[in-house]
C-alpha positions as a printed NumPy array, in Angstrom:
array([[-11.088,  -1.667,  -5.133],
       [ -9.238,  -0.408,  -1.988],
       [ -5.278,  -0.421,  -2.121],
       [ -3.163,   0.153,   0.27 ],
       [  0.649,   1.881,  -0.676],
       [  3.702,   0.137,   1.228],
       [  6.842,   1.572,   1.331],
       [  6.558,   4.474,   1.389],
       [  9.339,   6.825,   3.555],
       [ 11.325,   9.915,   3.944],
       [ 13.169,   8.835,   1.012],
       [ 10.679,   8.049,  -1.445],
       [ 10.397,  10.591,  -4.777],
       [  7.184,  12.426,  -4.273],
       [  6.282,  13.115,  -8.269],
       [  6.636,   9.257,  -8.408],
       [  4.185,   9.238,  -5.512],
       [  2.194,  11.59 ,  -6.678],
       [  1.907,  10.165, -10.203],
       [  1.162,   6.463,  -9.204],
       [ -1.753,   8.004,  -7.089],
       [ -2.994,   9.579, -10.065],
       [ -2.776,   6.427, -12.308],
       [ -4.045,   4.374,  -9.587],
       [ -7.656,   7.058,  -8.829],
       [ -7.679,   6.846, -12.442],
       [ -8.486,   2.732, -12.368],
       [-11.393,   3.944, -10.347],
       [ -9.284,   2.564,  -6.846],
       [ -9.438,   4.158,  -3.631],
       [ -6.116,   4.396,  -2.251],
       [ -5.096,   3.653,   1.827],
       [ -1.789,   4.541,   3.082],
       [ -0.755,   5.793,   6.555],
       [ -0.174,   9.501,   7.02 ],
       [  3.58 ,   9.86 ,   8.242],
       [  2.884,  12.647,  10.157],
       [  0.043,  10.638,  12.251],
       [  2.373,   7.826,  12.585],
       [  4.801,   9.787,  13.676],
       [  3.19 ,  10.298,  17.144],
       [  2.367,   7.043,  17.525],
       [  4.164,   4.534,  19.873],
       [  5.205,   1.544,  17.437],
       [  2.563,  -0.976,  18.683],
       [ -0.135,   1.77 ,  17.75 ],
       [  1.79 ,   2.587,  14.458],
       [  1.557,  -1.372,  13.578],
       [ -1.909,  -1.597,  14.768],
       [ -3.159,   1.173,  12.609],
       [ -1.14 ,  -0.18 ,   9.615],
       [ -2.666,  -3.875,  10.21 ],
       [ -6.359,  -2.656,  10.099],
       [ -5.815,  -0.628,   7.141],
       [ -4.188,  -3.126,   5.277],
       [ -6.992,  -5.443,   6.841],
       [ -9.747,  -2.959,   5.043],
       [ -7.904,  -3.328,   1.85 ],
       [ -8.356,  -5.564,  -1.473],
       [ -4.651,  -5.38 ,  -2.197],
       [ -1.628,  -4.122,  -0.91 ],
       [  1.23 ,  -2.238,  -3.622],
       [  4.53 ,  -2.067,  -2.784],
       [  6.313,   0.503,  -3.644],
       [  9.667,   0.159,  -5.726],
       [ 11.866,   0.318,  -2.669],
       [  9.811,  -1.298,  -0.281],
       [ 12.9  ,  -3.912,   0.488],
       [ 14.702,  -1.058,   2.324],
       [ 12.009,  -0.544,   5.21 ],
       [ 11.438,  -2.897,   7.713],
       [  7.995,  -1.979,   8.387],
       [  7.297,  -2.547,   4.394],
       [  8.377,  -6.07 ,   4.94 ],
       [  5.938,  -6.565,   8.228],
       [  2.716,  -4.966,   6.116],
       [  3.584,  -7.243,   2.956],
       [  3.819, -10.388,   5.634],
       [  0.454,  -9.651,   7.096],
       [ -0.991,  -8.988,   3.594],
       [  0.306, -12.039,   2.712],
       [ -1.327, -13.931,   5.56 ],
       [ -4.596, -12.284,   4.834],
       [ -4.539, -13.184,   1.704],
       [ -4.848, -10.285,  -0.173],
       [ -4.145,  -9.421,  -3.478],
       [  0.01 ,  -8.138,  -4.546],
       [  0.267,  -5.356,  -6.735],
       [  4.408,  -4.061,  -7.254],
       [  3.693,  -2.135, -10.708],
       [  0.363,  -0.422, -11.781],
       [  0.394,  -3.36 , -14.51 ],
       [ -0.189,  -5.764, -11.833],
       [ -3.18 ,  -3.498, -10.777],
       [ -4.989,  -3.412, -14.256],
       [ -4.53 ,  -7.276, -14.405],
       [ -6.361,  -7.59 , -10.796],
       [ -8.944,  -5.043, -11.879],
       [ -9.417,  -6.887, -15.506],
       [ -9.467, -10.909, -13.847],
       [-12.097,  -9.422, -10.591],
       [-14.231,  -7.66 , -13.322],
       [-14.112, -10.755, -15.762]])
């Protein structure tokens, strides 16, 4: 399963970051999440365009603890929404995805 991380920005704890990556490769899920530094040189419309297809390649979309506070967190968990796809906010909610898709 693909998953693609929302939320995160500048002020986001890395060792969170770096451990819910860990737990989540550990499921056996391939994570997506847009590289700040290529977004960075984006113009917005390209930034939301690359965001939209990513989230579009995705099973599921997590959102990440603060994800309230960014305004683009709230556009990818809209789209996701429309699309569909799955909602993941704790790694719990991931092992209950993986456990109902493999049952």
């Amino acid at each position: 399963m693909t998953i693609y991380l929302s939320g995160i920005h500048y002020e986001t704890d890395l060792n969170f970051l770096g451990g819910l990556k860990e737990q989540i490769m550990a499921l056996g899920c391939t994570i997506v999440t847009p590289e700040e530094n290529t977004t960075k040189k984006l113009s917005w419309t390209e930034s939301i365009s690359l965001r939209m297809n990513s989230i579009l390649s995705s099973d599921s979309i997590f959102m990440m603890p603060e994800w309230k506070k960014s305004t683009i967190a709230r556009i990818e968990l809209t789209a996701a929404m429309n699309e569909k796809k799955h909602l993941c906010f704790s790694i719990d909610d991931i092992k209950d995805l993986l456990t109902t898709l493999d049952g």
